[in-house]
N, C-alpha and C positions, 0 to 999 in steps of 0.2 A: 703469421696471420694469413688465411688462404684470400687467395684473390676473388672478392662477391662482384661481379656485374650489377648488380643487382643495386647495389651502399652506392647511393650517390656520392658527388665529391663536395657538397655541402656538410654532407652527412660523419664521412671521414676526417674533414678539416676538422669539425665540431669536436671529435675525438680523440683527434692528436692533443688536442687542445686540451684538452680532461686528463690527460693522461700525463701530459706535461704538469699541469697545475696539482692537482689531486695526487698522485702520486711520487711525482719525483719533483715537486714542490719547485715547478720551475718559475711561476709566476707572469706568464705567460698573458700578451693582450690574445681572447678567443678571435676577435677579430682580420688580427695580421698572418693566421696561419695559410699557408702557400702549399699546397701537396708540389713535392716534386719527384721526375722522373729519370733515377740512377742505375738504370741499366745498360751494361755494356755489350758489345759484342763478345761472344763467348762461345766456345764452342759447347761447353753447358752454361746455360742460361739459369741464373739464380737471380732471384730478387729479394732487396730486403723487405722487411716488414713495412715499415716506416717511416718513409723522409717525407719532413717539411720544414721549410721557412718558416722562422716566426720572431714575434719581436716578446723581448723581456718588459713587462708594463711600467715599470717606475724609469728605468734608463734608458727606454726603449732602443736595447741593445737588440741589433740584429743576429742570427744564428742557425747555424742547420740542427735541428733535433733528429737521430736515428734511432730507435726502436726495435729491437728483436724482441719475439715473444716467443718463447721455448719453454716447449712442454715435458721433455727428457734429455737428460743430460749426456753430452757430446764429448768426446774426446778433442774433437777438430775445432770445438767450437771457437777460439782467439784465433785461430788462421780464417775463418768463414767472417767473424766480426774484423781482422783485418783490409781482407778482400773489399768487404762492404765499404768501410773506412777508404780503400785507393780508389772505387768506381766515384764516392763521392765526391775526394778531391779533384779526381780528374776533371769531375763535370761542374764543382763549383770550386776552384781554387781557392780564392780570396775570402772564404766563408768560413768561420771558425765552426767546429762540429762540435756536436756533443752527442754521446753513443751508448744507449742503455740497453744490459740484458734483464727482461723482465721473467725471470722464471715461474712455470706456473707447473711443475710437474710433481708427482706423486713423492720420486723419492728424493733423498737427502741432496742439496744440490752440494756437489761434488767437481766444478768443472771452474777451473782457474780464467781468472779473467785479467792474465797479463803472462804474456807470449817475449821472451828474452832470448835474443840473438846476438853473435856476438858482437853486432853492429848499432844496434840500438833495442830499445825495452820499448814494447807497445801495451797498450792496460786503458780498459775501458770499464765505465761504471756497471754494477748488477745492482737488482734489487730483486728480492727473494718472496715471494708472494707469500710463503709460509710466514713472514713476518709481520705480515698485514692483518691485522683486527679486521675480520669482515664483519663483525657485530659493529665494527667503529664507523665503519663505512655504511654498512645498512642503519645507523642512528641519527646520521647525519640526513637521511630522509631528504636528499636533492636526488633529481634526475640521474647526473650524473655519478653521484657517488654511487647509485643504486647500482647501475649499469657496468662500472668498473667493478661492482662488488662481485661479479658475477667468476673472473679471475683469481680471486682469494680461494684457498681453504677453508673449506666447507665442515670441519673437523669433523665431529659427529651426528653433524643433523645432517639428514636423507637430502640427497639434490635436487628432488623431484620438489618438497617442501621450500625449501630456499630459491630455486626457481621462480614458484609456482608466487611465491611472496614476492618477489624483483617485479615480475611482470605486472601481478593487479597492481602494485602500489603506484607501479609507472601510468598506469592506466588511471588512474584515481588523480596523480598528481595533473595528468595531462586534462582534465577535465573533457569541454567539447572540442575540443581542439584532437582532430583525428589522426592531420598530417604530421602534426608534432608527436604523437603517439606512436604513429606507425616510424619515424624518423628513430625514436628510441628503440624500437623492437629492432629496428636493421644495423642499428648498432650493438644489441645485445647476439645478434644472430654471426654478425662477424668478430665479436669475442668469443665466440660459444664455440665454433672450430678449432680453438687451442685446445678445450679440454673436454671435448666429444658431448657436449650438451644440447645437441640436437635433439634427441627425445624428448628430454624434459622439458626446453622449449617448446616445443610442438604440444606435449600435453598440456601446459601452460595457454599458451596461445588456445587448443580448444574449449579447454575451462570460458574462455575467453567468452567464444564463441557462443556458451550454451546459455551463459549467463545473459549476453546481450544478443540474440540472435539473430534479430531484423539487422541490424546496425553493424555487424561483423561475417555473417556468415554468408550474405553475398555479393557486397561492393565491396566491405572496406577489407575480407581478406582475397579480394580476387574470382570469387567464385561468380559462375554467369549468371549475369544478372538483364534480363529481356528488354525490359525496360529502358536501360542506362545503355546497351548496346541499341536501340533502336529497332529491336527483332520482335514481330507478333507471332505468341505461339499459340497453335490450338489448344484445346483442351485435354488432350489426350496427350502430345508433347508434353505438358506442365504435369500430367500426373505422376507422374516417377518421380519430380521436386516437388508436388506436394505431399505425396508418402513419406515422403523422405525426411522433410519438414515436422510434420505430424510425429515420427516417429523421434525425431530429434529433441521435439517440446516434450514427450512423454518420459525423456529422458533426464531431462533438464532439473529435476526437482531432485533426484540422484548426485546429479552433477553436481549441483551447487550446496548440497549437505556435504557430500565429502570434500571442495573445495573449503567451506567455512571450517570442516574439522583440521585441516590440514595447516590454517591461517591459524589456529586457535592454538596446535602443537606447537607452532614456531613462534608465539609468546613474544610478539612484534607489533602487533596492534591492539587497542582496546574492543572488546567486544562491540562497542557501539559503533568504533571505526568499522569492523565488518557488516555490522546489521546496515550501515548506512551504503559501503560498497555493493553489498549484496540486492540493495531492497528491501532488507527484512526487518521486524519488529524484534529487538533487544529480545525481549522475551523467546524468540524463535532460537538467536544465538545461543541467549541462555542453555535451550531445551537441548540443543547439539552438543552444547559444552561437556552434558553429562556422560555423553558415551563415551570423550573419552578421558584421557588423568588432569583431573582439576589444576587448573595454575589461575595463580593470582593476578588480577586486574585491577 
């Protein structure tokens, strides 16, 4: 998992958390998870993906949960997940571990997860993303399950579409609530490094954009905003942002037909759910629906 400056450590704890429970059904209280920091001195510096503290909710057993997220498969990989395994015990002895590789790569996984010396046998858990229902996870229509879904095999529907689907629905469940919204995008942005879904994201997110413009395209994604900085601009300043504006709304009506054709492909929501995401009258869905291959609602 690359390292974002950016993903709070609210944001990350919240993660581990999902990914414990949701995935490797570890049952997990969200509340007790602890990020922690297993790096040693090395003359190459490797970090793992994932350490934290957390407690099991019914026996509130305490534990280290470790995490790899591997996108192609490794010949070295049980010596790398070893390695990982000594910097932890060193730094927390008396802490029982637990060490999952979560594969999310294209081809057949292939790579042995138990390393046999003639001293003793070392063997940690996988779990294979290819074996995950991402329709099961996208049905289940929680935050989180949406945002892990993003790591599944995509089988044969386009990523841009599957994408494009994760984000409004995050966006819809988040309601007015913006901080919570943007909290989910920063989590879908640092799963989205394992499996190069930066684009789509990003077209997603400006989908985003076009649809709600005041309200994303210059506070809530960053962009400057005069006002909220405290700056007076002239008139002549502001005209390049309001060209720019003008040209964006002219755009907008574009934007959000192929956006609704794309939610209609992926056969995930009721038409009405879209007309009500969108703003628009059933009837308007409808009128989209027809361009492209009918599916039932």
């Amino acid at each position: 998992m690359a390292e974002k400056d950016i993903v709070s450590k609210d944001v990350l704890q919240l993660l581990a958390a999902d990914i414990a429970n949701i995935l490797l059904h570890l049952d997990v209280d969200r509340n007790s998870v602890e990020l922690l920091q297993t790096e040693q001195q090395r003359i190459e510096v490797r970090r793992a993906d994932m350490v934290a503290r957390m407690k099991k909710r019914e026996s509130g057993e305490s534990f280290i949960l470790h995490v790899e997220i591997q996108n192609a498969n490794d010949s070295t990989m049980s010596v790398r997940m070893l390695r990982y395994a000594s910097d932890i015990l060193m730094a927390y002895p008396d802490e029982p571990i637990y060490q999952y590789l979560v594969y999310i790569g294209k081809q057949r996984l292939t790579m042995p997860n138990t390393l046999v010396l003639p001293q003793f046998t070392y063997h940690y858990a996988t779990l294979d993303m290819h074996t995950v229902d991402c329709g099961v996870l996208i049905a289940q229509d929680t935050p989180e399950a949406l945002i892990l879904a993003i790591l599944c095999d995509f089988k044969q529907r386009p990523a841009q579409e599957v994408v494009n689907y994760i984000v409004t629905r995050l966006k819809q469940l988040s309601g007015e609530d913006e901080q919570r919204f943007r909290n989910y995008y920063e989590m879908l942005e640092t799963l989205a490094d394992n499996r190069d879904l930066h684009a789509q994201l990003l077209e997603a997110k400006n989908m985003l954009t076009q649809v709600d413009y005041k309200r994303f395209s210059t506070y809530q994604w960053g962009l400057e905003d005069g006002i909220n900085e405290g700056i007076t601009k002239t008139r002549s300043e502001l005209e390049p942002l309001l060209n720019e504006k003008d040209e964006a709304l002219r755009q907008e009506k574009q934007r959000i037909h192929n956006a609704v054709k794309q939610l209609i492909a992926l056969n995930a929501m009721s038409y009405q759910a879209i007309a009500d995401l969108f703003k628009l009258t059933l009837e308007e869905v409808e009128k989209i629906a027809q361009d492209i291959e009918p599916t039932q609602h």
